[in-house]
Chimera marker file (.cmm) of the C-alpha trace (Angstrom):
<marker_set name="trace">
<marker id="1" x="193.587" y="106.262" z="24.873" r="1" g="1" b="0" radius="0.5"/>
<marker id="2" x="190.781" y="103.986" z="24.587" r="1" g="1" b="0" radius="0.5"/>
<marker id="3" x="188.032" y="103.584" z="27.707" r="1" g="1" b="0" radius="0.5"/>
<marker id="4" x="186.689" y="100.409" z="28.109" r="1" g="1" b="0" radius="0.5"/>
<marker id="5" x="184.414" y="98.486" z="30.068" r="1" g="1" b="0" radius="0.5"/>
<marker id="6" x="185.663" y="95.944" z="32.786" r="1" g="1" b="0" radius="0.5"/>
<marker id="7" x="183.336" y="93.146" z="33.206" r="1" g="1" b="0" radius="0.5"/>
<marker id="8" x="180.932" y="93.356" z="36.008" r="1" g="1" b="0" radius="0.5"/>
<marker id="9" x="181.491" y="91.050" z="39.260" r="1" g="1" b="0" radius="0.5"/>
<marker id="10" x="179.595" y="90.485" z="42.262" r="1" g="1" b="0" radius="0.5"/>
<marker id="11" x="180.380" y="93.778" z="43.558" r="1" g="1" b="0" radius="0.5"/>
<marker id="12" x="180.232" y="96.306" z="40.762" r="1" g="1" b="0" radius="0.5"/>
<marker id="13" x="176.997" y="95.083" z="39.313" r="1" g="1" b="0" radius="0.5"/>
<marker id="14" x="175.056" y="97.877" z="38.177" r="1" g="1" b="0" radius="0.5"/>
<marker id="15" x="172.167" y="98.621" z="40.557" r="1" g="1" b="0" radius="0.5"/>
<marker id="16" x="168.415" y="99.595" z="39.283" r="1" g="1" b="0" radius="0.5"/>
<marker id="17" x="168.476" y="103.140" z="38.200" r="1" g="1" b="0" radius="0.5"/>
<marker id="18" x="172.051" y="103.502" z="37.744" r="1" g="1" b="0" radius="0.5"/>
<marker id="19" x="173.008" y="105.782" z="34.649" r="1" g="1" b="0" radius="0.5"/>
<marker id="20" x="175.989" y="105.800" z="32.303" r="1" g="1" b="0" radius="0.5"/>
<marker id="21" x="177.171" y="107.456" z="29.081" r="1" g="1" b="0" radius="0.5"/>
<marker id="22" x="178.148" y="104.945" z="25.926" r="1" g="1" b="0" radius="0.5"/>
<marker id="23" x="180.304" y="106.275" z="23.086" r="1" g="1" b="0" radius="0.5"/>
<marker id="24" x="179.914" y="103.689" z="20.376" r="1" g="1" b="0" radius="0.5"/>
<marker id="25" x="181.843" y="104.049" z="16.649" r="1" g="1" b="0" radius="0.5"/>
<marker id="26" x="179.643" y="105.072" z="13.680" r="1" g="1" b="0" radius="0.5"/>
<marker id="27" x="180.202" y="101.870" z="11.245" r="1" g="1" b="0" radius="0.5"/>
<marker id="28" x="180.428" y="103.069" z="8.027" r="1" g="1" b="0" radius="0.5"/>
<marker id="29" x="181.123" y="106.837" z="8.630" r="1" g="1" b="0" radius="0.5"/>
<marker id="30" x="182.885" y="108.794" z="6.436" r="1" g="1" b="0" radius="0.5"/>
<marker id="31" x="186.652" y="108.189" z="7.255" r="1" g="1" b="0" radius="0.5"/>
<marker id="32" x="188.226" y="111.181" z="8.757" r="1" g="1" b="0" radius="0.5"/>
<marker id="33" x="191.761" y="112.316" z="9.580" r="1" g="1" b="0" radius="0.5"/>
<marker id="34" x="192.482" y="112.059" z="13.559" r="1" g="1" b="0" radius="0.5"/>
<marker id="35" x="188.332" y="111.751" z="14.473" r="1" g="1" b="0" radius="0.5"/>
<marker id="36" x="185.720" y="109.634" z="14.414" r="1" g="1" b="0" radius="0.5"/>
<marker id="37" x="181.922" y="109.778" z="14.644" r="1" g="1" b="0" radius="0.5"/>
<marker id="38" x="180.390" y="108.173" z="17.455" r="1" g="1" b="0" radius="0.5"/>
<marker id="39" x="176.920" y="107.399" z="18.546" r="1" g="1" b="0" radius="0.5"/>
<marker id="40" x="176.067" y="108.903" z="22.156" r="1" g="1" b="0" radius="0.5"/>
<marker id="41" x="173.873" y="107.034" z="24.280" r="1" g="1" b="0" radius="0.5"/>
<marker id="42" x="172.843" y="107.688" z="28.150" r="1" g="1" b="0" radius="0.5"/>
<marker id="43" x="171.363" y="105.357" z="29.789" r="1" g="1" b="0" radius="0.5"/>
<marker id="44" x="169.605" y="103.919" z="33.131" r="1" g="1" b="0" radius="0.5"/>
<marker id="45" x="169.670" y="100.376" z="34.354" r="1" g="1" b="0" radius="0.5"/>
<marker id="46" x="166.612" y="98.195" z="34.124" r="1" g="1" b="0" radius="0.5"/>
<marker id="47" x="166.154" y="94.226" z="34.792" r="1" g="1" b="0" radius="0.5"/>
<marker id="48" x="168.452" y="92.285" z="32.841" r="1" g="1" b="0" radius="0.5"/>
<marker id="49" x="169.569" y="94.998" z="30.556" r="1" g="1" b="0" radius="0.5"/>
<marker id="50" x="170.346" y="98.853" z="30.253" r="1" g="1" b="0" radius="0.5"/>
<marker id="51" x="167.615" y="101.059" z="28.496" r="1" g="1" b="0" radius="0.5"/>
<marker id="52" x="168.791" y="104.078" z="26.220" r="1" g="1" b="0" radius="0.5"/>
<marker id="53" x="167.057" y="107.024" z="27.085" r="1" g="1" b="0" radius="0.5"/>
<marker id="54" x="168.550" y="109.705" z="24.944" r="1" g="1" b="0" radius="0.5"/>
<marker id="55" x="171.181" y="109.725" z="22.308" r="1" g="1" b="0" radius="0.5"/>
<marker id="56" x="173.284" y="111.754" z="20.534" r="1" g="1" b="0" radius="0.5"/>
<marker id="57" x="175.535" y="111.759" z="17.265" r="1" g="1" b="0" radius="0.5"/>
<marker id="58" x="179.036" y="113.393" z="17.253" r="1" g="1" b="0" radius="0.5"/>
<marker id="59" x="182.510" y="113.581" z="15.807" r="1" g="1" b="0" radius="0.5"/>
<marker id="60" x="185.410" y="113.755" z="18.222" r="1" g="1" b="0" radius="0.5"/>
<marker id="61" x="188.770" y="112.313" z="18.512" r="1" g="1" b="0" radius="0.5"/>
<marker id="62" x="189.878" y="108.670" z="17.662" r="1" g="1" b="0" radius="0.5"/>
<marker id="63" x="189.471" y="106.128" z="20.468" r="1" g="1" b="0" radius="0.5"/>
<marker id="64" x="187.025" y="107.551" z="22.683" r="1" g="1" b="0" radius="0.5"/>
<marker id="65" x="184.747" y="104.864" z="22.251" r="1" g="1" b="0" radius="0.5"/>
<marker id="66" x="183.647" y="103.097" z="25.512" r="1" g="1" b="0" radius="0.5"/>
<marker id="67" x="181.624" y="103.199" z="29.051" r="1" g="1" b="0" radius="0.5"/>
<marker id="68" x="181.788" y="106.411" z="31.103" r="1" g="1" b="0" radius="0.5"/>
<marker id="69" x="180.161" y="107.540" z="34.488" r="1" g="1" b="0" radius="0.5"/>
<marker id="70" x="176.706" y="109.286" z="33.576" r="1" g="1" b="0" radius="0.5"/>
<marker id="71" x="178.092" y="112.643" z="32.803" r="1" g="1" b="0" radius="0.5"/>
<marker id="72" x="180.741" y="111.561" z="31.120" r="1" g="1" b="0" radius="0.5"/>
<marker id="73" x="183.341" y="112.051" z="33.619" r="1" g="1" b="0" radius="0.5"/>
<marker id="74" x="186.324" y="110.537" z="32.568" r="1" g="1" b="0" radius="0.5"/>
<marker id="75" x="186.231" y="111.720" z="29.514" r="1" g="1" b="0" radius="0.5"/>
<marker id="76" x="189.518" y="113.491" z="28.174" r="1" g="1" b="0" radius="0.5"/>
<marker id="77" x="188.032" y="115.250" z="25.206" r="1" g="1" b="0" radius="0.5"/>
<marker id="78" x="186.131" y="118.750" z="26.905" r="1" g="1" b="0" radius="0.5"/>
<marker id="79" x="183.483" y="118.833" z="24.055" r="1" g="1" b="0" radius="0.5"/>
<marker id="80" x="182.774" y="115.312" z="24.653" r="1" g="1" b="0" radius="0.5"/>
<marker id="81" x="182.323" y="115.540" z="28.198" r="1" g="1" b="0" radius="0.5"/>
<marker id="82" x="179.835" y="118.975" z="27.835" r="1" g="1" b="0" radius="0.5"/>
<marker id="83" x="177.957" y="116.632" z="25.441" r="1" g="1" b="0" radius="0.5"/>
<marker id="84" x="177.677" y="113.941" z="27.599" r="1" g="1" b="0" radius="0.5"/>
<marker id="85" x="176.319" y="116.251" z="31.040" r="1" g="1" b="0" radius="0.5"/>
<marker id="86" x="174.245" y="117.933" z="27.918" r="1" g="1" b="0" radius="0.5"/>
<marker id="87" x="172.765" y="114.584" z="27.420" r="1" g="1" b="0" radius="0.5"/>
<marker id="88" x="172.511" y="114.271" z="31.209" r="1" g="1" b="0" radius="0.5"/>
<marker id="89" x="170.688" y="116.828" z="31.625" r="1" g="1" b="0" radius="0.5"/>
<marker id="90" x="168.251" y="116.142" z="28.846" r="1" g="1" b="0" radius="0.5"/>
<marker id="91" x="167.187" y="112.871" z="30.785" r="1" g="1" b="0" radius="0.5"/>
<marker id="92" x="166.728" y="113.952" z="34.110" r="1" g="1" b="0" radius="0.5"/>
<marker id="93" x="162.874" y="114.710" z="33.751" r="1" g="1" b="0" radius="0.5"/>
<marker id="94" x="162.522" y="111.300" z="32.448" r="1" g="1" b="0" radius="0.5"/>
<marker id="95" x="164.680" y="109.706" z="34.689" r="1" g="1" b="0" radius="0.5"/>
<marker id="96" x="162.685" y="111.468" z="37.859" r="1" g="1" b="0" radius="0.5"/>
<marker id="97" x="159.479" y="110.216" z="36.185" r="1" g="1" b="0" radius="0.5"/>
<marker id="98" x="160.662" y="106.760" z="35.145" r="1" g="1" b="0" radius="0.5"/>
<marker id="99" x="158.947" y="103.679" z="36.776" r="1" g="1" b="0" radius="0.5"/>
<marker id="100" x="162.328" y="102.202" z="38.436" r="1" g="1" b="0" radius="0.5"/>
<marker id="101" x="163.200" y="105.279" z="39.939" r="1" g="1" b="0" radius="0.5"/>
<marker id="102" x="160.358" y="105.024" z="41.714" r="1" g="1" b="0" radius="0.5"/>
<marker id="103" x="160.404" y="101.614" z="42.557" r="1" g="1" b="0" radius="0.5"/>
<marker id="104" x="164.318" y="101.799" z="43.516" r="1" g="1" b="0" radius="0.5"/>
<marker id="105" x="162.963" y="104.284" z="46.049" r="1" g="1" b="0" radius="0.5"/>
<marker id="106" x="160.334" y="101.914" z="47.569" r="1" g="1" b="0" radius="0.5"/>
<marker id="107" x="162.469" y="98.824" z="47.518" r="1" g="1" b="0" radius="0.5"/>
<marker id="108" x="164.760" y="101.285" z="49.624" r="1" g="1" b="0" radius="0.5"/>
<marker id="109" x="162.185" y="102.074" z="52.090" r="1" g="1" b="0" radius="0.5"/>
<marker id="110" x="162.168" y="98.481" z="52.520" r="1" g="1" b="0" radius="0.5"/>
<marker id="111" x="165.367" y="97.845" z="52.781" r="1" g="1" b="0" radius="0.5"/>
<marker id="112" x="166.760" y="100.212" z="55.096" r="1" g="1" b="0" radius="0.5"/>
<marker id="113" x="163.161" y="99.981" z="57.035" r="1" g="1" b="0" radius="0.5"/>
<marker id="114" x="162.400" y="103.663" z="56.889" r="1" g="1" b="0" radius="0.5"/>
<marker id="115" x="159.729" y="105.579" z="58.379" r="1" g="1" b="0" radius="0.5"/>
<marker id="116" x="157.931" y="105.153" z="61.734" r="1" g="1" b="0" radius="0.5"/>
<marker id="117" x="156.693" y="101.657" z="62.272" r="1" g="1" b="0" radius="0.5"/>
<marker id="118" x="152.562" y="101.276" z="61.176" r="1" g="1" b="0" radius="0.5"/>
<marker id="119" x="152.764" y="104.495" z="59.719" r="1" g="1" b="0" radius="0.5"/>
<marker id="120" x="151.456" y="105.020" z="55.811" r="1" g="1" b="0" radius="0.5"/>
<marker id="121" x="154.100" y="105.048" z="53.166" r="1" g="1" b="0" radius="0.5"/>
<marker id="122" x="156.515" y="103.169" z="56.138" r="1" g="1" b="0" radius="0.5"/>
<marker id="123" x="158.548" y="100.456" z="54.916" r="1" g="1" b="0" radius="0.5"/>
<marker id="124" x="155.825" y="98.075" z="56.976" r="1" g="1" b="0" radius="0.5"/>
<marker id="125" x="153.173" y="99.290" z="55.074" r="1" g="1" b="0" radius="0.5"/>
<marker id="126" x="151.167" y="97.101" z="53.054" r="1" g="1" b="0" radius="0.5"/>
<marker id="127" x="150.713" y="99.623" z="50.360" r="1" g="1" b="0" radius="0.5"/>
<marker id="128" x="154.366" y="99.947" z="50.200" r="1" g="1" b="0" radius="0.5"/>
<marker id="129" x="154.212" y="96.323" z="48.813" r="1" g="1" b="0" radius="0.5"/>
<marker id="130" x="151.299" y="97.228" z="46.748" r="1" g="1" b="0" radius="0.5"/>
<marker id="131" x="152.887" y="99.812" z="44.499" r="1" g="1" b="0" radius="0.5"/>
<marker id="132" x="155.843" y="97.889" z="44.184" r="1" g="1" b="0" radius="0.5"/>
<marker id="133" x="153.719" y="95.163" z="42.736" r="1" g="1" b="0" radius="0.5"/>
<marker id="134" x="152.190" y="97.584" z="40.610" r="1" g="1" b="0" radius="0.5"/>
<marker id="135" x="155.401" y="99.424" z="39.158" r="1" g="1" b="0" radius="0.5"/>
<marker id="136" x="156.447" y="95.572" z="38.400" r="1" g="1" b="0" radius="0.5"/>
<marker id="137" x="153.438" y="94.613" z="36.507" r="1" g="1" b="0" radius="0.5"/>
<marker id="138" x="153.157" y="98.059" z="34.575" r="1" g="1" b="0" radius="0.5"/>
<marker id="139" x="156.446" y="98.222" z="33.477" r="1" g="1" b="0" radius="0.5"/>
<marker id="140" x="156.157" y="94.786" z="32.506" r="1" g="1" b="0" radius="0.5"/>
<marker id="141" x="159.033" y="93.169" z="34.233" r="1" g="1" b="0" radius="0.5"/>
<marker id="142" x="156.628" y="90.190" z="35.912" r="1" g="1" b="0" radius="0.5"/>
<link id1="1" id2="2" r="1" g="1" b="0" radius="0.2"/>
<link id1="2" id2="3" r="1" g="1" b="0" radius="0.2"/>
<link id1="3" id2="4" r="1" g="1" b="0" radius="0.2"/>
<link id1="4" id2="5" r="1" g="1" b="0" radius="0.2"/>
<link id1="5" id2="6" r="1" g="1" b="0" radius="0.2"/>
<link id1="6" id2="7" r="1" g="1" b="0" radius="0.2"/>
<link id1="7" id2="8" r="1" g="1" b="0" radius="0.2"/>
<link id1="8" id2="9" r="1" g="1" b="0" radius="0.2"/>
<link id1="9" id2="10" r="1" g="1" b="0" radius="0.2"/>
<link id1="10" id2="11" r="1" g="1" b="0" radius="0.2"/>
<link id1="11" id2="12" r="1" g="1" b="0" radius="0.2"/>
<link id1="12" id2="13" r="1" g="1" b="0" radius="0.2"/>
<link id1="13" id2="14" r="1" g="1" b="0" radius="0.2"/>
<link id1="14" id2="15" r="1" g="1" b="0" radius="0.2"/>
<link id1="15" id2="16" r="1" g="1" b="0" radius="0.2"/>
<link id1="16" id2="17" r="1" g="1" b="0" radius="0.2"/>
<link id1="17" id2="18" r="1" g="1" b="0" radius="0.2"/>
<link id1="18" id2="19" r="1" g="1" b="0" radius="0.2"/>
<link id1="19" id2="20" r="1" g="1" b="0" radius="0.2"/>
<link id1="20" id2="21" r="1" g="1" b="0" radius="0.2"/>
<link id1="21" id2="22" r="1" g="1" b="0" radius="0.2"/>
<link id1="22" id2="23" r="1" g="1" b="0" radius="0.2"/>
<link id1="23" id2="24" r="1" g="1" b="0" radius="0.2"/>
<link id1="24" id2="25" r="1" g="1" b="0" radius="0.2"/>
<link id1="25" id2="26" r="1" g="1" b="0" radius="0.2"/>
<link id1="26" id2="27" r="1" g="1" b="0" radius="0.2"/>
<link id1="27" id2="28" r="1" g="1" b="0" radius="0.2"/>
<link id1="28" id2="29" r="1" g="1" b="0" radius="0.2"/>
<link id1="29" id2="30" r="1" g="1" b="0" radius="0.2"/>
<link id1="30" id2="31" r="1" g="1" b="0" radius="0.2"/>
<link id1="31" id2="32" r="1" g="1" b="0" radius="0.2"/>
<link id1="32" id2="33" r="1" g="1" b="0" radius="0.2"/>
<link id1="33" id2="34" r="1" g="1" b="0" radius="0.2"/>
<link id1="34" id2="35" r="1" g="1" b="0" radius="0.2"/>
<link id1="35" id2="36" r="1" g="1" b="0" radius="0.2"/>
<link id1="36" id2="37" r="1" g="1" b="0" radius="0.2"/>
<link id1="37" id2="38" r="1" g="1" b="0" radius="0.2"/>
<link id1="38" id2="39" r="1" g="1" b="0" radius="0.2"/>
<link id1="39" id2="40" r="1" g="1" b="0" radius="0.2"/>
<link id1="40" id2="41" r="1" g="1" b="0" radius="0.2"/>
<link id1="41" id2="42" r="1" g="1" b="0" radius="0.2"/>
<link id1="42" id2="43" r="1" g="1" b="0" radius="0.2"/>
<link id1="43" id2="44" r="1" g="1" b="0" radius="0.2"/>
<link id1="44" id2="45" r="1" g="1" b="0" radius="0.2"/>
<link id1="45" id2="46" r="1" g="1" b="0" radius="0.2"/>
<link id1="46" id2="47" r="1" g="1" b="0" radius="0.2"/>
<link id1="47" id2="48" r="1" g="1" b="0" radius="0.2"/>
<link id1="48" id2="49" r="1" g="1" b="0" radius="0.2"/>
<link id1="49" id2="50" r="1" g="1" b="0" radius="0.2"/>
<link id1="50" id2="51" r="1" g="1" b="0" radius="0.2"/>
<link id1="51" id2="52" r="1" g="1" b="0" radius="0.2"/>
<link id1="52" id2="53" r="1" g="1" b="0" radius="0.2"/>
<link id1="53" id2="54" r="1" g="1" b="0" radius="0.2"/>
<link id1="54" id2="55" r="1" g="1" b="0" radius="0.2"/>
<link id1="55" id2="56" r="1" g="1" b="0" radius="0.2"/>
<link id1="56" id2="57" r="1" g="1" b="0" radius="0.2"/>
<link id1="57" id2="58" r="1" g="1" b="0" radius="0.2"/>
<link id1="58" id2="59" r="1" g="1" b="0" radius="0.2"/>
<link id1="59" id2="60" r="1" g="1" b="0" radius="0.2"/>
<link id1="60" id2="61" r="1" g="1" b="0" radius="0.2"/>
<link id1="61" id2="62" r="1" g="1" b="0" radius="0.2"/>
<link id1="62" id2="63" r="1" g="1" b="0" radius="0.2"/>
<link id1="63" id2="64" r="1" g="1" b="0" radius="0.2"/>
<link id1="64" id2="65" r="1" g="1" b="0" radius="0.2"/>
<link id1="65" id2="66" r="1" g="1" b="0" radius="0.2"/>
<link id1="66" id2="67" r="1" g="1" b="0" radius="0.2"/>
<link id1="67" id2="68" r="1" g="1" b="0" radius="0.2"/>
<link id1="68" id2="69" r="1" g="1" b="0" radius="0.2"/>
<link id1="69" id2="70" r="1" g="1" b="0" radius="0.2"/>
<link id1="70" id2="71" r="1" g="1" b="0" radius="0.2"/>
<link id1="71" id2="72" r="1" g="1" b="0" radius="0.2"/>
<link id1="72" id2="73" r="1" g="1" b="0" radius="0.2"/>
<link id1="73" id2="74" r="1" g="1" b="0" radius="0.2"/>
<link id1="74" id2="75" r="1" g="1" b="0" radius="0.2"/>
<link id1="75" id2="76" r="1" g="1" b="0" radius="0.2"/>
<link id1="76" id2="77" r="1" g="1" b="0" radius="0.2"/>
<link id1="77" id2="78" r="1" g="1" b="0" radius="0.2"/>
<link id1="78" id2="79" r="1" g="1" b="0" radius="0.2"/>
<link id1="79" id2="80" r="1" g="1" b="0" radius="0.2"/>
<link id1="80" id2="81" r="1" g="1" b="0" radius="0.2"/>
<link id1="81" id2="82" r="1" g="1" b="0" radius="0.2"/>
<link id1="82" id2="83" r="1" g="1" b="0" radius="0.2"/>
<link id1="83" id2="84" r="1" g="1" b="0" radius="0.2"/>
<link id1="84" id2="85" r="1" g="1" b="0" radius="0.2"/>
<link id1="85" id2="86" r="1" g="1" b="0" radius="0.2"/>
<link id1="86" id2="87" r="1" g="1" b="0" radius="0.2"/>
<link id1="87" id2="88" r="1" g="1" b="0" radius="0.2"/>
<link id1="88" id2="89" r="1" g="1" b="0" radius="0.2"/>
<link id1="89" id2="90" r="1" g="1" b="0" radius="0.2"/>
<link id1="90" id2="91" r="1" g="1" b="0" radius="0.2"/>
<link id1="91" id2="92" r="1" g="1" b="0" radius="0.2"/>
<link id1="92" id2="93" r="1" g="1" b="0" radius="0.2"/>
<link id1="93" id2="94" r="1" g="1" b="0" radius="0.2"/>
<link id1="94" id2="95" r="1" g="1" b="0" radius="0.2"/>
<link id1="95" id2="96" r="1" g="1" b="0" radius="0.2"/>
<link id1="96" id2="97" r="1" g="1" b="0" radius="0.2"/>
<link id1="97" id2="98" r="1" g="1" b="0" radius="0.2"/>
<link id1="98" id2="99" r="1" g="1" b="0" radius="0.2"/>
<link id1="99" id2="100" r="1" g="1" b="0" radius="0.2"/>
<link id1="100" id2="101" r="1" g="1" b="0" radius="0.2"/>
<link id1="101" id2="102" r="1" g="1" b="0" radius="0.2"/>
<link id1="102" id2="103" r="1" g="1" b="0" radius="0.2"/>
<link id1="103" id2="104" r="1" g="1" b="0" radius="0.2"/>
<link id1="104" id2="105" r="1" g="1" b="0" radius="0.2"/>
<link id1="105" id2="106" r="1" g="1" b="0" radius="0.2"/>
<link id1="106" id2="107" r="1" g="1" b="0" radius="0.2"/>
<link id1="107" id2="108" r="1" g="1" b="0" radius="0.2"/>
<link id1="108" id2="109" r="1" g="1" b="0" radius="0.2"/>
<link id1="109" id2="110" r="1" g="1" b="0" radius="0.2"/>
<link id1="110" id2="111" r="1" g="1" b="0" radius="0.2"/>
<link id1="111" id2="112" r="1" g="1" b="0" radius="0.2"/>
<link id1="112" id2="113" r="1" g="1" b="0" radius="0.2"/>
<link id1="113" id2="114" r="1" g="1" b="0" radius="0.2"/>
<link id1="114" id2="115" r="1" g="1" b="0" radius="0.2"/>
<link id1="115" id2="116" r="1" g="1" b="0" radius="0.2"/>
<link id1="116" id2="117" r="1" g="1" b="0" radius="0.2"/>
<link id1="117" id2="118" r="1" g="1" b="0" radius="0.2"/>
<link id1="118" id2="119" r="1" g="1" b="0" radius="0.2"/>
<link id1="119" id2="120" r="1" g="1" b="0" radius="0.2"/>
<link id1="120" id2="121" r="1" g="1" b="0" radius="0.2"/>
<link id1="121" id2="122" r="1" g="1" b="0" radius="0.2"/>
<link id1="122" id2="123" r="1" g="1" b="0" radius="0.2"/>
<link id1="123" id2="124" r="1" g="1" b="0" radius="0.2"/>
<link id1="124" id2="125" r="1" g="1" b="0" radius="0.2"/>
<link id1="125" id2="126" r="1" g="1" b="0" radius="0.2"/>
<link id1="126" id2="127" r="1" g="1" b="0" radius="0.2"/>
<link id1="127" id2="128" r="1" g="1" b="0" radius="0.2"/>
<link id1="128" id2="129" r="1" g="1" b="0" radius="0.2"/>
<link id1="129" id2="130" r="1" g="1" b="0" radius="0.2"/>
<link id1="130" id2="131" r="1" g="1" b="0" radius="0.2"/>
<link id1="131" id2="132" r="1" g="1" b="0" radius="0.2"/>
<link id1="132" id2="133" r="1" g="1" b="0" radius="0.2"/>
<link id1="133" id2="134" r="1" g="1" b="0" radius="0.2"/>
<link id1="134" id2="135" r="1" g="1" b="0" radius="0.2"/>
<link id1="135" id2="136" r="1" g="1" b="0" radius="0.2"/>
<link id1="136" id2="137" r="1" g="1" b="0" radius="0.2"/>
<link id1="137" id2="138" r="1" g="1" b="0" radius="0.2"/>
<link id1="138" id2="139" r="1" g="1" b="0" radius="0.2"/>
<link id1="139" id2="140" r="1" g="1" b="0" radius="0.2"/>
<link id1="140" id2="141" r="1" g="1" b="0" radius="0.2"/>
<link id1="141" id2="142" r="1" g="1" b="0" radius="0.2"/>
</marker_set>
C-alpha cells in the first residue's frame, strides 16, 4: 500500500522544527522483481520549505514511497522503519544544535510568557527579542 501525503490546511501546517521521514523512488534504478530503491531523506521544517538533513539510499518493497512521522512510524516494512529511527538518530545532534530549534524555543518563551516577569532569559526580556533577531538574521531568513 502506498503512503501519501495529504495536503496541509490551516490546522496541520507543519510547525518550525517539525521532522519527518521522505521515501522517494530512485528514477532510473535498476528494475527489480517485487522492490524498489528509494532515496531516504529526514528532515526538519524551516521558513517556507523543509531542509534535508540526512539521507539515506535503500531497496525495500514496492510502494513505500511517501511522507512518514520522523521515525518512520507508519511504516509497514520493519527494515524500513529501523532505517528511518537509524536516520533519526543520526540527526539529533544537529537537530539540538540547529538555529530553529533554538529559536522555536525562544518564540515559545514568548508565547506561552514563561519565566518570572523582569527576570533574564523571561519571555519579557529584551534579550529574548535580541537573539531571536539574531538567529533570524544568521540563518538568513530576514
Amino acid at each position: 500500500m502506498q503512503h501519501t501525503s495529504t495536503p496541509q490546511t490551516e490546522t496541520t501546517r507543519p510547525r518550525l522544527g517539525e521532522r519527518r521521514t521522505v521515501l522517494e523512488e530512485v528514477s532510473g534504478s535498476l528494475p527489480l522483481v517485487g522492490e524498489s530503491v528509494y532515496l531516504m531523506t529526514h528532515q526538519m521544517c524551516v521558513p517556507g520549505s523543509w531542509q534535508a538533513l540526512a539521507t539515506h539510499q535503500l531497496r525495500a518493497p514496492e510502494h513505500l514511497a511517501g511522507v512518514y512521522g520522523p521515525i518512520g512510524q507508519m511504516l509497514e516494512d520493519r527494515e524500513v522503519r529501523q532505517a528511518a529511527a537509524q536516520l533519526f538518530e543520526s540527526t539529533s545532534k544537529k537537530v539540538a544544535h540547529h538555529p530553529y530549534t533554538k529559536l522555536a524555543a525562544l518564540v515559545t518563551t514568548v508565547d506561552l510568557q514563561e519565566g518570572t516577569e523582569g527576570e533574564p532569559g523571561s519571555w519579557d526580556d529584551p534579550g529574548v527579542a535580541m537573539q531571536i533577531a539574531q538567529l533570524l538574521r544568521g540563518s538568513n531568513t530576514i
